[in-house]
C-alpha positions in Angstrom: -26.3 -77.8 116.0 -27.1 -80.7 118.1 -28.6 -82.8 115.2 -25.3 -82.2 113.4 -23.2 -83.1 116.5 -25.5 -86.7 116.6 -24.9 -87.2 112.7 -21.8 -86.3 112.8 -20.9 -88.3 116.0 -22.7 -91.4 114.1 -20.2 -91.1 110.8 -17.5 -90.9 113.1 -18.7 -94.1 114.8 -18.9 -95.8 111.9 -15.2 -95.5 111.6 -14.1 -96.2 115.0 -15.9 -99.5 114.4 -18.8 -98.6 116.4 -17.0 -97.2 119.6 -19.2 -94.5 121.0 -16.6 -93.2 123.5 -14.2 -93.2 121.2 -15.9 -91.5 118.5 -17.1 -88.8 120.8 -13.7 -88.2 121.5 -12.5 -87.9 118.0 -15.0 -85.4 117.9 -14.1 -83.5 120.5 -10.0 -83.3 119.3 -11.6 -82.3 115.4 -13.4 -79.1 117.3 -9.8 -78.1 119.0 -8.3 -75.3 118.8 -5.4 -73.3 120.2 -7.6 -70.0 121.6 -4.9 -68.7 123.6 -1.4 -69.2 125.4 -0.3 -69.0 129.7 3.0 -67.3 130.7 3.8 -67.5 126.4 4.8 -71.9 127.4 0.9 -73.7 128.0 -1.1 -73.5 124.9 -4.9 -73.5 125.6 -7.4 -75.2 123.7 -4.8 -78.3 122.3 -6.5 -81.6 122.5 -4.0 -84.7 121.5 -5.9 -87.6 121.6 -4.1 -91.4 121.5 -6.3 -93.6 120.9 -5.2 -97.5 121.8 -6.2 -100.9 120.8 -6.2 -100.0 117.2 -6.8 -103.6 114.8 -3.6 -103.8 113.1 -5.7 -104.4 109.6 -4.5 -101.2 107.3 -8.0 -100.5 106.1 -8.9 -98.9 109.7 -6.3 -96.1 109.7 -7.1 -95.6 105.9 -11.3 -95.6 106.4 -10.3 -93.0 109.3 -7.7 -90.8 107.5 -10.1 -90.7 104.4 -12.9 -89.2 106.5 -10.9 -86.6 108.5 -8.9 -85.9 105.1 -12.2 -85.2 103.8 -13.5 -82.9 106.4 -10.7 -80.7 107.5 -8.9 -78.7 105.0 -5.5 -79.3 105.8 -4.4 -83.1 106.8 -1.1 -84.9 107.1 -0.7 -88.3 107.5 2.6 -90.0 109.0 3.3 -93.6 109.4 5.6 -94.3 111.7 8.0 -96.7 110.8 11.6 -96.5 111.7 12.7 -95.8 108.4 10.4 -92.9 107.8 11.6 -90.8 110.9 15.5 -91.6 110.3 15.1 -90.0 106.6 12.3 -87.4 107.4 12.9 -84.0 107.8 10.9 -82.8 110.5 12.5 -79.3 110.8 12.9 -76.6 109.3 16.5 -76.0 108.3 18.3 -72.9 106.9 20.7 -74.4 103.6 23.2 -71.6 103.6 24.9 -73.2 100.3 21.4 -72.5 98.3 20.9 -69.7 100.6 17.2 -70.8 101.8 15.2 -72.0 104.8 14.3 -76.0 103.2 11.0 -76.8 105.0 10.0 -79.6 107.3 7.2 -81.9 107.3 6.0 -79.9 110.6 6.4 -76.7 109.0 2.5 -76.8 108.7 -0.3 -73.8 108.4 -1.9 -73.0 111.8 -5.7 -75.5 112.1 -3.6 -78.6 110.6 -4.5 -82.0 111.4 -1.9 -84.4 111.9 -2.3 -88.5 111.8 0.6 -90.9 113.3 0.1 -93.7 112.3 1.6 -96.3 114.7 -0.1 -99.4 113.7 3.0 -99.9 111.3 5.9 -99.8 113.9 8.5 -102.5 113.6 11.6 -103.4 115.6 14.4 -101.4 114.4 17.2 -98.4 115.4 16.4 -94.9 115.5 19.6 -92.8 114.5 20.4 -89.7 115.4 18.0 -88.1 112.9 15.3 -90.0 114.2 15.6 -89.3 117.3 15.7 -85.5 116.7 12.2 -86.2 114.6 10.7 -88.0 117.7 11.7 -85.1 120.1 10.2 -82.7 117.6 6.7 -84.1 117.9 6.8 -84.4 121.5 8.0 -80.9 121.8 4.9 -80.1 119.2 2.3 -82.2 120.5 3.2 -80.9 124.3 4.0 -77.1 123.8 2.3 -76.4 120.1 5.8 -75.0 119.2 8.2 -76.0 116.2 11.8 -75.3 116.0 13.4 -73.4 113.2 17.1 -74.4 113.0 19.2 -72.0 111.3 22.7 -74.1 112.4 25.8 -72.8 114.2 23.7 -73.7 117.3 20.9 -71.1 116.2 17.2 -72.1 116.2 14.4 -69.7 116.9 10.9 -71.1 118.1 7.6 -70.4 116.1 4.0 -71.0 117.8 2.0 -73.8 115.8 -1.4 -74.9 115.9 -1.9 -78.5 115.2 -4.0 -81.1 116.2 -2.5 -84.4 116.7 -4.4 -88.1 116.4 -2.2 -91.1 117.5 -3.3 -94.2 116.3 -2.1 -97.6 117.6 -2.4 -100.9 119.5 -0.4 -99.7 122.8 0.2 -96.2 124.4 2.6 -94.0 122.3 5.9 -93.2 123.2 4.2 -89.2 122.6 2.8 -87.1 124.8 -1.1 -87.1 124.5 -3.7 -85.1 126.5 -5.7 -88.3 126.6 -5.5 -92.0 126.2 -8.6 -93.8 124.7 -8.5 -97.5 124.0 -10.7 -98.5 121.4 -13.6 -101.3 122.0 -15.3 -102.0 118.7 -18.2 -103.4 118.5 -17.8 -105.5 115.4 -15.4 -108.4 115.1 -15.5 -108.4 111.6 -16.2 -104.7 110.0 -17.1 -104.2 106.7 -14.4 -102.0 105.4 -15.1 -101.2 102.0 -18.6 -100.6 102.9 -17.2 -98.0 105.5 -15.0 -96.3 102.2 -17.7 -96.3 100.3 -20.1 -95.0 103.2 -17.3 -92.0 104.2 -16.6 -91.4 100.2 -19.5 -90.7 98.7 -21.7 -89.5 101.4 -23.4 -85.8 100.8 -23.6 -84.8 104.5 -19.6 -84.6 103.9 -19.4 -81.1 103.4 -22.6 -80.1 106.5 -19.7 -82.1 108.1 -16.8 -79.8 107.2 -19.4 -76.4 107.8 -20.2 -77.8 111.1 -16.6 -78.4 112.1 -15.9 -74.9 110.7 -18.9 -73.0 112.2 -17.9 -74.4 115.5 -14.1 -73.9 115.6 -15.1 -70.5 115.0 -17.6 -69.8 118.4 -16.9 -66.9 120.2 -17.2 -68.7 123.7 -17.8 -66.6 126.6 -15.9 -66.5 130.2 -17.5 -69.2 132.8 -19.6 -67.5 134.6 -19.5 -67.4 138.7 -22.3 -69.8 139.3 -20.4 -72.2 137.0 -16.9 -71.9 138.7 -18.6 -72.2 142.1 -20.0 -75.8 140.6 -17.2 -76.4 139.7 -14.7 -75.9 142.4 -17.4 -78.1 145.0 -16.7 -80.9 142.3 -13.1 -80.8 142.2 -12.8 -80.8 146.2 -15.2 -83.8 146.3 -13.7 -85.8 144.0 -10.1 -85.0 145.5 -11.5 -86.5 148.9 -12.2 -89.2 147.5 -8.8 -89.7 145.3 -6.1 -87.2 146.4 -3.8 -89.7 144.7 -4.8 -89.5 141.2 -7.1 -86.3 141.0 -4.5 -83.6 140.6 -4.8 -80.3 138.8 -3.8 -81.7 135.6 -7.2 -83.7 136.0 -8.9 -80.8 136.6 -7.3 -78.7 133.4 -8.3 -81.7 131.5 -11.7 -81.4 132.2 -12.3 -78.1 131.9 -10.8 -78.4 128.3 -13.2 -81.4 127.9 -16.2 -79.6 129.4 -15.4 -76.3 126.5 -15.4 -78.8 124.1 -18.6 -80.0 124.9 -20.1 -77.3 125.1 -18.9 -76.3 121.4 -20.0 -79.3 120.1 -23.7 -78.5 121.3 -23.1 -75.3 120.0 -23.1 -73.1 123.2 -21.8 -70.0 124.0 -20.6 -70.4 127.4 -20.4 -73.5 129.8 -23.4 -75.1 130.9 -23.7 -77.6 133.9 -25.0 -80.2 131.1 -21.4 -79.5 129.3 -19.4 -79.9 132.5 -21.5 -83.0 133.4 -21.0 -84.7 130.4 -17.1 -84.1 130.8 -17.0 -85.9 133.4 -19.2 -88.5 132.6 -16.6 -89.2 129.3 -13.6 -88.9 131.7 -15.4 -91.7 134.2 -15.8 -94.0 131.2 -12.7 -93.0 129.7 -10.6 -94.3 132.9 -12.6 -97.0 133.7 -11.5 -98.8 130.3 -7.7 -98.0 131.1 -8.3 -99.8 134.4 
C-alpha cells in the first residue's frame, strides 16, 4: 500500500501544481470517512480541508475536479458565485401542492465528495435564500447533518457523510477542519498537459481501488503504549504554547495521525503515523504564519 500512497500522492501533486503539503493533505481528506458520532452532535472521522492561495486561472479547479471526479464515485462540484446560492436549492423541501419532498443539491448519498469552488466569487448581495444556502453548508461541513424542511416551522435532521474541499485564494467564510495555503512550485504550469496526464492515465482506476480498499480498513483501538506517547506529547507542547495548543489541536491530530496511518495501510496507530501528523501540522502552521 505504501507504493500506492507514493503514486498516488505524486498524481495528486501534479495537480496542486507541485505542492507536496498540500497534496498530502488532499490525500488525507479523499481517505475520510465519518466512522462514528459523540453524544449523537460531533461526527468522527470528517476531514474539511480549505485549501488557500488557489491561482485564479479556471484550469486549476477544473485539472483538480477532473481527477477527484475520476476517482471517487460520487462527486459534486459547486461554484460559488452569488447568483448560484440565491437561486440554489440547497434543502430539501416538502411541496405539499405536488404532494412530494423536492430534493436539494445537499440531499447527497453518504461517501459524497463535495467541491466549492470559490475562486469565482464576485462582489454582490446574498438574499435571503442565499443566506439560508450558506448556513446550510456550514451546518454540513461542521456537524455532517442536513436539514429536511417540511414547512409550517417543521424540519427534521438526517446524518450525512460528505467530504468537503474548499478551493480559493483567501480563507472561506465555511468552517474547515484545516486551512492549507497552497505554494506551487511552478509559475507557469502546463495545464493541458496536467488534463491530459489525469485523463488518460491507467493507474486511474488502482487509484479509485486504493482509495476504496482503504476507506474500508477495519482500524483497531490505540493501544496503551500509544496513548501514553501521546498524552507526554500533548503536555509538552502545551508548555510550550498554552495559548494556541488547545484540545481542538489535539482532536485534530489524532484525526490527522488515523489518517496516516490508513494511508500506509495500517491497522492501528503507529508512532511513525502520529509522528508524521505532527510533522504535517508543524509545516502546515508554519505557512499560515
Amino acid at each position: 500500500k505504501q507504493w500506492y500512497q507514493r503514486r498516488v500522492r505524486g498524481v495528486l501533486q501534479e495537480c496542486v501544481l507541485g505542492d507536496p503539503l498540500a497534496a498530502e493533505y488532499l490525500l488525507l481528506h479523499l481517505l475520510s470517512h465519518i466512522y462514528g458520532r459523540r453524544d449523537d452532535v460531533l461526527a468522527l472521522g470528517k476531514f474539511a480541508v480549505n485549501v488557500t492561495h488557489c491561482p485564479k486561472n479556471p484550469m486549476f479547479v477544473r485539472c483538480l475536479a477532473t481527477l477527484i471526479g475520476n476517482v471517487c464515485e460520487k462527486s459534486f462540484l459547486f461554484p460559488m458565485t452569488v447568483s448560484n446560492f440565491n437561486n440554489s436549492s440547497m434543502l430539501p423541501q416538502k411541496d405539499y401542492k405536488a404532494n412530494r419532498l423536492r430534493s436539494g443539491l445537499l440531499q447527497l448519498p453518504f461517501g459524497s465528495q463535495i467541491i466549492l469552488d470559490e475562486t469565482v466569487l464576485e462582489p454582490g448581495q446574498l438574499k435571503a435564500n442565499g443566506v439560508e444556502n450558506l448556513k446550510s453548508l456550514g451546518n454540513l461541513i461542521s456537524w455532517q447533518k442536513l436539514t429536511y424542511d417540511f414547512g409550517f416551522n417543521y424540519s427534521i435532521e438526517f446524518e450525512c457523510d460528505a467530504r468537503v474541499l474548499i478551493l480559493g485564494e483567501g480563507k472561506s467564510l465555511l468552517p474547515s477542519d484545516v486551512v492549507v495555503p497552497l505554494k506551487p512550485m511552478s509559475d507557469c504550469p502546463d495545464y493541458d498537459q496536467i488534463m491530459s496526464s489525469i485523463s488518460t492515465s491507467k493507474f486511474l482506476e488502482k487509484f479509485r481501488k486504493y482509495l476504496s480498499v482503504v476507506r474500508h480498513i477495519e482500524y483497531k483501538e490505540v493501544s496503551e503504549q500509544m496513548q501514553n506517547k501521546i498524552e507526554q506529547d500533548f503536555v509538552e507542547e502545551r508548555k510550550k504554547d498554552p495559548k494556541n495548543v488547545t484540545g481542538d489541536t489535539l482532536h485534530r491530530l489524532l484525526v490527522i495521525s488515523r489518517l496516516c496511518g490508513l494511508s500506509r495501510g495500517h491497522l492501528v496507530l503507529q508512532e511513525e503515523d502520529w509522528q508524521a501528523a505532527k510533522n504535517l501540522e508543524r509545516d502546515r502552521i508554519t505557512r499560515l504564519q
